[in-house]
C-alpha positions in Angstrom: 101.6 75.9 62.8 105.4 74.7 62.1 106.6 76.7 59.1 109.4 74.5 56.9 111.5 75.8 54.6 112.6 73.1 51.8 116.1 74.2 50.2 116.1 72.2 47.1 116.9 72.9 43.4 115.1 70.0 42.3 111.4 70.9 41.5 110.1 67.6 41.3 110.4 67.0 45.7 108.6 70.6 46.1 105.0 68.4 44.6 106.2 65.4 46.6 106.6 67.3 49.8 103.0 69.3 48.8 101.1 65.5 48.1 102.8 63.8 51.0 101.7 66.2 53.2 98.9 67.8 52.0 96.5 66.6 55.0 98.3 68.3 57.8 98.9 71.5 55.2 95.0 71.4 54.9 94.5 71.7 58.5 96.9 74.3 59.4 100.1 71.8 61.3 102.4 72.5 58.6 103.4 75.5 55.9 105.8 74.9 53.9 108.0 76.9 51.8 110.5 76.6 49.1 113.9 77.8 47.6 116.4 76.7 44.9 119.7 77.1 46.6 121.1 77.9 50.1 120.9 82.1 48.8 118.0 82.2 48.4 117.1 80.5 51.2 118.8 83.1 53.5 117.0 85.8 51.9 113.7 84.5 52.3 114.8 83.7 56.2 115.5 87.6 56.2 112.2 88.0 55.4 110.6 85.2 57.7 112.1 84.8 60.7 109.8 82.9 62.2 110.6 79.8 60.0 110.9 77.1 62.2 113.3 74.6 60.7 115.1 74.4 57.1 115.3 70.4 55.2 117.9 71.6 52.7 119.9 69.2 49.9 123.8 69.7 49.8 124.7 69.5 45.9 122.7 73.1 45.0 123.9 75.6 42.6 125.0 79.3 43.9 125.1 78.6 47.3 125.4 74.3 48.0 123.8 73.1 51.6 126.4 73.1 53.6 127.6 76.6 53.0 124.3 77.2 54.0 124.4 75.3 57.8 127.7 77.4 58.4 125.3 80.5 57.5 122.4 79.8 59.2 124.4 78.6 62.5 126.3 81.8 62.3 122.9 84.3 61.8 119.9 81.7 63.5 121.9 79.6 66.2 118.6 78.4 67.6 117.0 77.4 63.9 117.5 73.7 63.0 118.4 72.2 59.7 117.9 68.5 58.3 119.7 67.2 55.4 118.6 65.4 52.6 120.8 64.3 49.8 121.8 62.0 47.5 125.6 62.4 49.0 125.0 60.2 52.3 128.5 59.2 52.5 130.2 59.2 55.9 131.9 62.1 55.0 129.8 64.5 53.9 127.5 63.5 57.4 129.9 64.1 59.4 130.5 67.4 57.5 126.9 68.1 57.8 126.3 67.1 61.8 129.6 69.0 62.7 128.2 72.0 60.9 125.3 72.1 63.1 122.8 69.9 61.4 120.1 68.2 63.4 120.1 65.1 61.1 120.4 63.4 57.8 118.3 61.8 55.5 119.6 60.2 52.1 118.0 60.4 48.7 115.5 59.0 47.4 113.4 59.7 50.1 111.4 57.8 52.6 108.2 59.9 53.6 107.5 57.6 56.6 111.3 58.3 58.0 111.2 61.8 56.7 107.7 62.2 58.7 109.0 60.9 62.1 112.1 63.0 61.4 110.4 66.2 61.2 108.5 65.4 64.4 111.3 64.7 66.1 112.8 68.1 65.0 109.7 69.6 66.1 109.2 67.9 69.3 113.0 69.2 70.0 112.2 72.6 68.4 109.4 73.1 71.1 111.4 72.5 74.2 114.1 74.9 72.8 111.3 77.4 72.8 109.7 76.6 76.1 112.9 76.4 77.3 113.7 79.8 76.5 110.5 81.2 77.4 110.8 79.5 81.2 113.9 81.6 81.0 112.6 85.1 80.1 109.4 84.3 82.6 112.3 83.7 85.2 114.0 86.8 84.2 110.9 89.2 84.6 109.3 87.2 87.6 112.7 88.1 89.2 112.3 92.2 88.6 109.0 91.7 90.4 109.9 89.3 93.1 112.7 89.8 95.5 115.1 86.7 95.9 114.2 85.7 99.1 110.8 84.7 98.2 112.4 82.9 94.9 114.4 81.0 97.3 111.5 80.0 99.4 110.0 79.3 96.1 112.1 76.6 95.5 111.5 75.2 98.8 109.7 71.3 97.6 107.3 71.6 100.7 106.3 75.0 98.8 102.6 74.1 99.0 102.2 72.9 102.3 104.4 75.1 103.8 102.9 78.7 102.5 101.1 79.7 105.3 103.9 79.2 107.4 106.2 82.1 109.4 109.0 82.3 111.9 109.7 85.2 114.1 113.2 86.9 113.2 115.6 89.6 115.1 116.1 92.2 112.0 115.8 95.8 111.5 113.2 97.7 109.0 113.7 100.6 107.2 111.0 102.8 105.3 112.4 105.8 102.9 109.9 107.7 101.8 110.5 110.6 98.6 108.9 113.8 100.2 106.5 115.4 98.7 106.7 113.8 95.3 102.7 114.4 95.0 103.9 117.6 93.3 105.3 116.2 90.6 102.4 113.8 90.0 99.7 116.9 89.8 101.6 118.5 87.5 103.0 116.6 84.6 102.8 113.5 82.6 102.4 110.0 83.7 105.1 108.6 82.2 107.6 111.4 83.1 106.5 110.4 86.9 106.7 106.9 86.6 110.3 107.1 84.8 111.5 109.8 87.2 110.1 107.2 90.5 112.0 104.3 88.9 115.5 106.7 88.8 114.9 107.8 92.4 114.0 103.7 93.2 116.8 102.4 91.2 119.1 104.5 93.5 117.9 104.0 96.5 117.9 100.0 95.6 121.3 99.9 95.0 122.4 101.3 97.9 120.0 98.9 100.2 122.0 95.9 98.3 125.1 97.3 99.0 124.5 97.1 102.4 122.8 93.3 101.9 119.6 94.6 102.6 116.4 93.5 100.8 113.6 95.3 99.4 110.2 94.0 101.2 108.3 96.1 98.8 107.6 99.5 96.8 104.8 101.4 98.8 103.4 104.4 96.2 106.4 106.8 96.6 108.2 105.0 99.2 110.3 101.7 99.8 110.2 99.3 103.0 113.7 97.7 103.2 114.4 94.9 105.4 117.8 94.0 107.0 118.6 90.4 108.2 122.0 88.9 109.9 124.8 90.5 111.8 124.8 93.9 112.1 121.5 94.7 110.4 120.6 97.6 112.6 124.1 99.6 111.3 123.8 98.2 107.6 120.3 99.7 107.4 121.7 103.1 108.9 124.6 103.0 106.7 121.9 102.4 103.9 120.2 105.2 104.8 122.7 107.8 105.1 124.0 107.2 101.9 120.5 107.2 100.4 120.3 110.9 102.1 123.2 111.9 100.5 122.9 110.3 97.0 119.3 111.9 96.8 120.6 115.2 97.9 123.7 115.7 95.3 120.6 115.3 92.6 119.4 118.3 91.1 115.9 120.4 91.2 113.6 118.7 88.9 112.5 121.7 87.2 112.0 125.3 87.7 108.3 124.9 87.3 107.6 122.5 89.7 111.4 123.7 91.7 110.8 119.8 93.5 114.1 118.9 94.8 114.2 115.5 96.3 114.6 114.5 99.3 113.8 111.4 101.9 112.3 111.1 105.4 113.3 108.2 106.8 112.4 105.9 109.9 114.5 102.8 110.7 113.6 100.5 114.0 114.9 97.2 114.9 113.3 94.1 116.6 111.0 91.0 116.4 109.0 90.6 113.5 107.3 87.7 111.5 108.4 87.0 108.7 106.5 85.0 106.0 103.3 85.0 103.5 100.7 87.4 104.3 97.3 87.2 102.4 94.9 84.7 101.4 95.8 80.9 100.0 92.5 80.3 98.5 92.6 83.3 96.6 96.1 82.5 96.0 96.7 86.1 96.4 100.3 86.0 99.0 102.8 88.9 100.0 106.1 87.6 101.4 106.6 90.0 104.0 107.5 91.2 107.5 105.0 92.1 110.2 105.0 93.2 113.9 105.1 96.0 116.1 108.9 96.5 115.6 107.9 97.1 111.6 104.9 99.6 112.4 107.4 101.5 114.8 109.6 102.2 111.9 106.7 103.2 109.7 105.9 105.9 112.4 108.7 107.2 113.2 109.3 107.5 109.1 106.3 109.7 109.4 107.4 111.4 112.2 110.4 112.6 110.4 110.8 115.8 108.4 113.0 116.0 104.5 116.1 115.1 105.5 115.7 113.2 108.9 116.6 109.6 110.1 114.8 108.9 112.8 115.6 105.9 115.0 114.2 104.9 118.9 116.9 105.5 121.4 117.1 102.3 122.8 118.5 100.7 119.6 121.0 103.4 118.6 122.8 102.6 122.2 125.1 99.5 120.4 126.3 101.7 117.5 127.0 105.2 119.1 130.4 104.4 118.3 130.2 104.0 114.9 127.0 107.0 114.2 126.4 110.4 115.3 122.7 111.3 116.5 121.4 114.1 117.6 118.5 114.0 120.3 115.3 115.0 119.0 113.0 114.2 122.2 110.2 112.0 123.2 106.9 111.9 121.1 103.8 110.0 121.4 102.7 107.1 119.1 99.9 106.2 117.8 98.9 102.8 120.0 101.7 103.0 122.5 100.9 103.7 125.9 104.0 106.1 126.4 105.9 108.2 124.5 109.4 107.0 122.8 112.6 109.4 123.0 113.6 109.3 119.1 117.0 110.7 117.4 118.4 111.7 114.4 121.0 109.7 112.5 123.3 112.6 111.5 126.2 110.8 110.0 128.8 107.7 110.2 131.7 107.8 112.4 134.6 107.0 110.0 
């Protein structure tokens, strides 16, 4: 239903509008409603804000018509007004159109062209509004959906090419909040939840800071992935300042005494990257797979509060620029032999 509000002091084109259009009233298209001068008018759009467009004269008492546009395109930008008056001199149009009116329709009145007028209002009143909800669907899809897979999005092969992958050099990172189960036994839902998206929200912005990406929110964890030049130090340098942000925060409580803190494993490598799932359920996950990405999942379970554990072998090109201490060799689950693994203690400034 389209809701009009007619702006008119003359009583007589409140009956004409009600017989003219009486048919689509009937069926539910239109509602109309009515006011005697442009105060009025505001008032009742105070009270209705979904009011979809105003047809309002000019020559009113109290408040004329165009008095009225400067209002309503101060207070309801998006709301649009048509004009009809018996003042359709060049002037006063312009006045009108400059004023923000959609268009402008002389007295006395042709139905027929005030008909097709309103439709066209409407037809143009729709698009703003799917416009603007394209825009708040882009807006949310984008908290949920990381910008790489937007991009790929807008790839114009999109459907042909979703199965596809390519095999990358990057480095993975998972950062997991230890032992945050204690929280979750012990008080409310939302408290956990809100608490989860503070601890997130900071560990996010430190992953961007270093160009990193966020692959995806695992329970009380995060899988971060770190592409280009230099990812294996970016994703340490990630890391260590996720340590130390998430140490400076306080106990949670004295009840529960939880005091964050992250284990951490980091391992760099080749991995596929591209849509995981199933196309005919149309159920995807843009991600990253390989050994190179279940390597860092272990060694992120390997590590204790506080650790950042990384294989040897990639921690030889930056022992310049980190510290690491040596924490041995340990077995992993499906490799033959075990790994030597050591702790990223701190940057080298």
């Amino acid at each position: 239903m389209v809701k009009i509000l007619v702006v008119d002091d003359e009583a007589d084109l409140e009956i004409l509008i009600k017989q003219k259009f009486r048919k689509r009233i009937r069926e539910g298209e239109m509602e109309f409603s009515f006011a005697l001068n442009g105060r009025i008018a505001l008032e009742m759009l105070e009270e209705n804000p979904d009011i979809d467009l105003i047809l309002s004269d000019i020559n009113m008492p109290e408040m004329d018509g165009l008095t009225l546009l400067s209002k309503v395109k101060e207070k309801h930008s998006l709301l649009k007004t048509v004009i009809i008056s018996a003042y359709g001199d060049m002037e006063n149009i312009r006045t009108a159109m400059n004023l923000g009116a959609f268009d402008f329709i002389t007295k006395p009145v042709d139905f027929r062209d005030l008909e097709i007028t309103l439709e066209k209002t409407i037809q143009y009143r729709n698009q703003i509004k799917s416009t603007l909800k394209a825009l708040r669907e882009n807006n949310i899809l984008k908290m949920y959906v990381d910008e790489t897979v937007l991009n790929f999005m807008g790839n114009k092969e999109l459907e042909s090419s979703l199965m596809e992958n390519e095999v990358i050099e990057a480095s993975v990172a998972f950062i997991d909040l230890v032992a945050f189960t204690k929280i979750s036994e012990n008080e409310e839902p939302n408290i956990v939840v809100g608490l989860l998206n503070d601890y997130f929200d900071l560990m996010v912005k430190e992953i961007i800071e270093e160009a990193g990406s966020v692959d995806k929110f695992i329970g009380d964890a995060v899988m971060a992935v770190f592409q280009g030049e230099d990812h294996f130090a970016r994703a340490l340098r990630a890391s260590l300042a996720i340590r130390t942000k998430i140490n400076e925060m306080p106990v949670f409580s004295e009840e529960n005494n939880f005091k964050p803190q992250v284990s951490i494993g980091i391992n760099s490598g080749e991995m596929v990257s591209g849509n995981i799932g199933s196309k005919s359920l149309r159920r995807l996950d843009y991600t990253v797979i390989g050994d190179a990405v279940n390597v860092a999942a272990r060694l992120q379970t390997a590590a204790k509060p506080g650790e950042i554990l990384v294989l040897e072998k990639n921690a030889s090109p930056v022992m310049t620029e980190f510290s690491f201490r040596e924490i041995g060799e340990i077995k992993m689950k499906n490799k033959t032999h075990p790994v030597t693994v050591l702790e990223v203690v701190s940057s080298i400034a």
